[in-house]
C-alpha positions in Angstrom: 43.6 13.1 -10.3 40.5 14.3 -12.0 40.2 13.7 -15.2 42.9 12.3 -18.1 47.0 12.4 -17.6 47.1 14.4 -21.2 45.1 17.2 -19.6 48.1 17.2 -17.2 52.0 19.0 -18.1 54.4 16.2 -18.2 56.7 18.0 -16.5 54.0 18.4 -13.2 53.7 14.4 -13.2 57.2 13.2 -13.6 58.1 11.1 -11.3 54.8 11.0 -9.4 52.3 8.1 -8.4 49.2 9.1 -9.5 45.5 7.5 -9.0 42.8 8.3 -11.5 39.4 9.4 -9.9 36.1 8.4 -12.6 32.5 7.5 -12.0 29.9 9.7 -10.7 31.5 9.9 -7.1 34.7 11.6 -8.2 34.1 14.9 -6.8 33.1 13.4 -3.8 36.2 11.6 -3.6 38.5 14.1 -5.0 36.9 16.5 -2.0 37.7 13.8 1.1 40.7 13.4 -0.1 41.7 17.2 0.0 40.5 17.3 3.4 42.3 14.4 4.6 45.4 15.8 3.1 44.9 19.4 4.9 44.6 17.3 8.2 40.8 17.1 8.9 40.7 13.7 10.4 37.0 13.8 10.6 36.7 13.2 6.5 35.1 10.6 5.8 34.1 9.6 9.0 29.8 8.9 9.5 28.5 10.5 12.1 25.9 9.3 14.7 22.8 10.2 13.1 24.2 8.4 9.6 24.8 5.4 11.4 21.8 5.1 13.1 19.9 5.7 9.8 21.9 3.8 7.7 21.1 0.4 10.2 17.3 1.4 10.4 17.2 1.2 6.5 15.5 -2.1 5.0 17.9 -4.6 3.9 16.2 -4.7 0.1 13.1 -7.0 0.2 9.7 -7.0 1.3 8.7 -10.8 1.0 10.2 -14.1 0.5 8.6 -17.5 -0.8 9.7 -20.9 -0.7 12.3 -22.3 1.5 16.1 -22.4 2.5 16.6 -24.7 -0.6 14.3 -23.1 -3.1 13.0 -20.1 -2.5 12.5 -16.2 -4.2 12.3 -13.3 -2.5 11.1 -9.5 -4.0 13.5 -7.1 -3.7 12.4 -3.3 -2.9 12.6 -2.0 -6.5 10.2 -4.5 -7.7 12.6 -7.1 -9.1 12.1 -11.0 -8.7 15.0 -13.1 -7.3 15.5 -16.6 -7.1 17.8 -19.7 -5.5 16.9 -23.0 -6.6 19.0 -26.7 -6.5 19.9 -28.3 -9.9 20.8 -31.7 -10.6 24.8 -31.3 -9.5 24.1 -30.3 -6.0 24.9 -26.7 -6.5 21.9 -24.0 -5.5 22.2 -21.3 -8.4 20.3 -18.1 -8.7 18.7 -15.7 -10.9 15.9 -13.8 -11.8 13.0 -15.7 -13.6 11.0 -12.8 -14.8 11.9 -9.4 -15.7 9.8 -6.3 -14.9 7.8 -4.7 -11.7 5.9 -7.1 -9.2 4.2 -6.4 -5.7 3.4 -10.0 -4.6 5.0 -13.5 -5.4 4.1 -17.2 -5.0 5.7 -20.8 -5.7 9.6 -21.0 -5.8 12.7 -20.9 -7.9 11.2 -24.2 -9.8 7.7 -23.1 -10.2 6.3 -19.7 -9.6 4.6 -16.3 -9.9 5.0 -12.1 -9.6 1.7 -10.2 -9.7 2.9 -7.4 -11.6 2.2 -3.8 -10.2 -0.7 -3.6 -13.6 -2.6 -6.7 -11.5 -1.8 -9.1 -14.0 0.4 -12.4 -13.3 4.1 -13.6 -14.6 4.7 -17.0 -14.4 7.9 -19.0 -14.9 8.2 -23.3 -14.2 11.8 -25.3 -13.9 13.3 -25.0 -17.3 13.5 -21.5 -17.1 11.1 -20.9 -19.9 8.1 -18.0 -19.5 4.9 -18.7 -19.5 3.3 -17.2 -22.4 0.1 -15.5 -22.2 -2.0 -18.0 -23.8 -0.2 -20.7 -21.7 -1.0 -19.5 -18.2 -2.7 -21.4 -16.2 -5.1 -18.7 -15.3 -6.3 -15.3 -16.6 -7.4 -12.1 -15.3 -6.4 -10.3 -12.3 -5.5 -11.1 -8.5 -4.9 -10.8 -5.4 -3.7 -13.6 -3.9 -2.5 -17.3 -5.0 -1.6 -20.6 -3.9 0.4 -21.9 -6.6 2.1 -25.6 -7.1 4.1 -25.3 -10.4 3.0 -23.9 -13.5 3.7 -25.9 -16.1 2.2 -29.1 -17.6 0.9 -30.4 -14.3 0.1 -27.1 -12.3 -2.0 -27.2 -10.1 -2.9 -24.2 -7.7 -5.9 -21.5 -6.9 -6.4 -17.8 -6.6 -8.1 -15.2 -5.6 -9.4 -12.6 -8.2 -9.7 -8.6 -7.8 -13.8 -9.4 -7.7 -13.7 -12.1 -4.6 -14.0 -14.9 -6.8 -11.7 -17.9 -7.1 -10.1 -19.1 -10.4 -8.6 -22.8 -9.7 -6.8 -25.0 -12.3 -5.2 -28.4 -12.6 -3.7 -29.0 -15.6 -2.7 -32.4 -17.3 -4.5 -34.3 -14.6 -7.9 -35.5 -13.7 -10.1 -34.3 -10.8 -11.8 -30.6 -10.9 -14.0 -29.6 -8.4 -16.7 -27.4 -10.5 -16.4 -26.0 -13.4 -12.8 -26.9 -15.5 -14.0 -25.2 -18.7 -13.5 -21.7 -17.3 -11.4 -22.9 -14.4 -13.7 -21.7 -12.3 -14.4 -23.2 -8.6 -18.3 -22.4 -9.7 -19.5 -25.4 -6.6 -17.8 -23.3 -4.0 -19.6 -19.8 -3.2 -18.7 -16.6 -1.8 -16.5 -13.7 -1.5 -12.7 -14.7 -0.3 -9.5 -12.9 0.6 -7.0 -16.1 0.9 -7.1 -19.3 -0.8 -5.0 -22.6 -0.3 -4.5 -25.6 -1.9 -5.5 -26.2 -5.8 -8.7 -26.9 -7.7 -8.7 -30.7 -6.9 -8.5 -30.2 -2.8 -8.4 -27.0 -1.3 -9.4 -24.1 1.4 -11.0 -20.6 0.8 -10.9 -17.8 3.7 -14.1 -15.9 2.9 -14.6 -11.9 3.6 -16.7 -13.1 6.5 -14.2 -15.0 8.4 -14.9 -18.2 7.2 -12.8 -20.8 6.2 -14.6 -23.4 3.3 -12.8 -26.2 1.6 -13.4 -28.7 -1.0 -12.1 -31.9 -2.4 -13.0 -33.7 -5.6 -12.8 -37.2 -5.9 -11.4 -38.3 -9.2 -12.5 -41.8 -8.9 -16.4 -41.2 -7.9 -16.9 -37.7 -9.2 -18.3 -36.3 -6.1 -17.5 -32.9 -4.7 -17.1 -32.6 -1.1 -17.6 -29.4 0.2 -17.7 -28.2 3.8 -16.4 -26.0 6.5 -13.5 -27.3 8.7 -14.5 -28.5 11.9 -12.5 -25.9 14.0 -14.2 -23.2 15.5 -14.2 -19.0 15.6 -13.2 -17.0 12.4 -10.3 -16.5 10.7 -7.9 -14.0 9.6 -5.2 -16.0 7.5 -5.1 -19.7 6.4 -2.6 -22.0 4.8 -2.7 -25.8 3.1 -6.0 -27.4 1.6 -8.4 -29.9 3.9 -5.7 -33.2 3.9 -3.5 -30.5 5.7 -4.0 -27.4 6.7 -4.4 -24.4 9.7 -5.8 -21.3 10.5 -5.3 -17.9 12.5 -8.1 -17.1 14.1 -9.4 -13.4 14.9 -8.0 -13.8 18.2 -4.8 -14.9 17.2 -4.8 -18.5 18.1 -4.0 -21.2 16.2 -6.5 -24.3 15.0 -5.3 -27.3 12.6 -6.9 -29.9 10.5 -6.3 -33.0 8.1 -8.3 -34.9 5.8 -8.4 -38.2 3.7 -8.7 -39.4 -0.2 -12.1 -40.8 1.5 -13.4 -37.7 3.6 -13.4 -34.2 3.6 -11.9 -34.5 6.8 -10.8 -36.8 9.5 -10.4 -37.6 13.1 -7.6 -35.4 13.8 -8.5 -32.1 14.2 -6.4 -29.7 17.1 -8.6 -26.9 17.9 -6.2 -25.8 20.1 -2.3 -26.1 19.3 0.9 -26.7 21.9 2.2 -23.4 21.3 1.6 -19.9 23.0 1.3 -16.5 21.8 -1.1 -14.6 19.4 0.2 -15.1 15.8 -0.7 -13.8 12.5 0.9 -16.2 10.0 0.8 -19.8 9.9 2.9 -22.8 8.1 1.9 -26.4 7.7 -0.3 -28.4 9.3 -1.5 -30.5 12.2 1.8 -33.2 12.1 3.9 -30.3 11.6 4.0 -26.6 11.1 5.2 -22.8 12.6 3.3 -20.1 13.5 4.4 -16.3 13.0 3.6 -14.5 16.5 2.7 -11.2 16.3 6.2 -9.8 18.4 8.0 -11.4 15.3 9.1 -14.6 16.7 8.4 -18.3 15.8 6.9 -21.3 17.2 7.3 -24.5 15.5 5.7 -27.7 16.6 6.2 -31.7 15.1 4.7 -34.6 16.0 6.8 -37.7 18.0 6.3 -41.4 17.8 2.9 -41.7 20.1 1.5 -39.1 18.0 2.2 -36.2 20.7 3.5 -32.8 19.8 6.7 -30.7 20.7 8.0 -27.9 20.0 10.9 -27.0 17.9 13.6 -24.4 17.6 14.5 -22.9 14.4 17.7 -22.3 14.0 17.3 -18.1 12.7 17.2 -15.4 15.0 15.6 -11.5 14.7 12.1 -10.4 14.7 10.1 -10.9 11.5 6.9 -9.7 9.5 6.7 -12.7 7.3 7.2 -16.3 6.7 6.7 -18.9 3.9 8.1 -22.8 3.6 6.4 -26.0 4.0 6.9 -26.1 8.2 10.6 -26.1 10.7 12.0 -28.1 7.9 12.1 -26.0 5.0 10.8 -22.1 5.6 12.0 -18.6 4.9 11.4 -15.8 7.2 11.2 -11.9 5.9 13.4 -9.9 9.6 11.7 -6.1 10.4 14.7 -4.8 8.6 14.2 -6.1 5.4 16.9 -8.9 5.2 15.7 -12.7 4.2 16.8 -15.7 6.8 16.1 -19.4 5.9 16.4 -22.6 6.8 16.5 -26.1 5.8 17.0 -29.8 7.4 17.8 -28.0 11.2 20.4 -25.6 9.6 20.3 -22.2 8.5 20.7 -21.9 5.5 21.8 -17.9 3.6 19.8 -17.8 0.1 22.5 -16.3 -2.2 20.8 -13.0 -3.0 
């Protein structure tokens, strides 16, 4: 019945079960049911093209950071949601920041949406926004490697102009310029940026990969270029740990030292095949996106020799984010979010 019983005789509804149809659907429903009631068994039923469209349609995100323990993920209107463990064991959820965003960073401790205006929204573990003059960084960006935001951040990003903007707040240790937060010792244009103002790795416009390290003890910067070759389309980590995707989709690691830039071990050439285009972790251990939406993952044994490893998600995917096999997220081709975490999969609650 449409509508209120008072709009109705009494007489008509005496002695009569009756179901009250409200919300915006209740024509709609009013209509099926008429039809089913005149014998059309068909009402209600979706036909083939429906179904096919309705399991084609994205699942509602279009990335995912952090891992199958604390993680965020950005849904398809805009909207920032988050999972994160607290102190009695449970993993609760909600959403850190209110408003539009096209990009986010960190996880449900420490984070940050670049809203669709270009300017950033932060958040740290207690749930309370970073204000405006608290930020760690102003202006606007592009991309970000962030490691919490609030009274020991640390992290770097990419500005609209090519420049990087690095900080490291409450501690000791900036390479350049920590007045304006400014990497002023390293040069050049980048698109990517990993690791924080202290020790850290910039993917130029050129294909370059640069990184830096400052030590806190000496003062001296150490800059250089990683000693991998070819160029480089997508990075991830700083110089103590860190990998690249090169141009021709292969994969090249690195790791470095408190006392070096680098050190010894370097694997030009990792124990995995395919071409990839995203890439997790580092040398000891890491995963690789290939580019027909799969994974490979990789550890290191007892004797220092690499295997793979099996994650326990299947699908195809577009994007991934965690530390390595042991924590990681993965965004599937139809929107939906798996994750994982200590060998299990592990279903963020959003």
């Amino acid at each position: 019945m449409l509508g209120g019983i008072a709009a109705v005789p009494a007489a008509k509804i005496a002695g009569r079960d009756m179901t009250r149809l409200g919300g915006v659907t209740r024509w709609a429903t009013a209509e099926l049911v008429g039809r089913r009631a005149s014998g059309d068994t068909t009402a209600g039923t979706r036909t083939a093209t429906e179904t096919d469209n309705t399991d084609t349609e994205p699942a509602g995100f279009t990335a995912v950071s952090g891992g199958g323990d604390n993680g965020c993920a950005l849904r398809v209107d805009g909207s920032i949601a988050c999972w994160y463990p607290v102190w009695d064991g449970v993993t609760r959820y909600d959403q850190p920041v209110s408003g539009k965003f096209t990009a986010l960073w960190g996880d449900g401790w420490d984070g940050c949406g670049l809203r669709t205006d270009g300017n950033l929204s932060c958040w740290n573990a207690e749930r309370a926004l970073v204000a405006n003059d608290d930020r760690p960084v102003s202006g606007k960006f592009t991309a970000l490697s962030v490691r919490g935001v609030s009274i020991r951040s640390r992290g770097c990003g990419v500005l609209t102009d090519g420049n990087l903007s690095c900080w490291l707040l409450g501690s000791t240790g900036m390479l350049g310029s920590d007045d304006d937060r400014t990497v002023s010792a390293v040069s050049g244009k980048f698109t990517a940026v990993g690791g924080n103002g202290s020790s850290g790795c910039g993917l130029r416009t050129d294909g370059r990969i640069v990184c830096w390290q400052n030590q806190a003890f000496t003062g001296n910067d150490l800059i250089g270029d990683p000693p991998v070759s070819g160029k480089f389309t997508a990075l991830t980590g700083g110089n103590y740990n860190g990998c690249g995707v090169r141009t021709d989709g292969s994969l090249a690691c690195w790791s470095g030292s408190d006392s070096s830039l680098f050190d010894s071990l370097v694997r030009e050439v990792m124990p995995v095949s395919g071409t990839f285009i995203a890439v997790t972790g580092g040398p000891y251990s890491g995963c690789g996106l290939r580019t027909d939406g799969s994974f490979a993952c990789w550890d290191t044994g007892p004797d220092d020799d690499l295997f793979s490893v099996d994650l326990p998600v299947s699908g195809k995917f577009t994007a991934m984010s965690g530390r390595h096999f042991i924590t990681g997220c993965g965004l599937r081709t139809d929107g939906s979010i798996a994750c994982w975490h200590n060998g299990e999969a592990a279903a963020p609650p959003v």
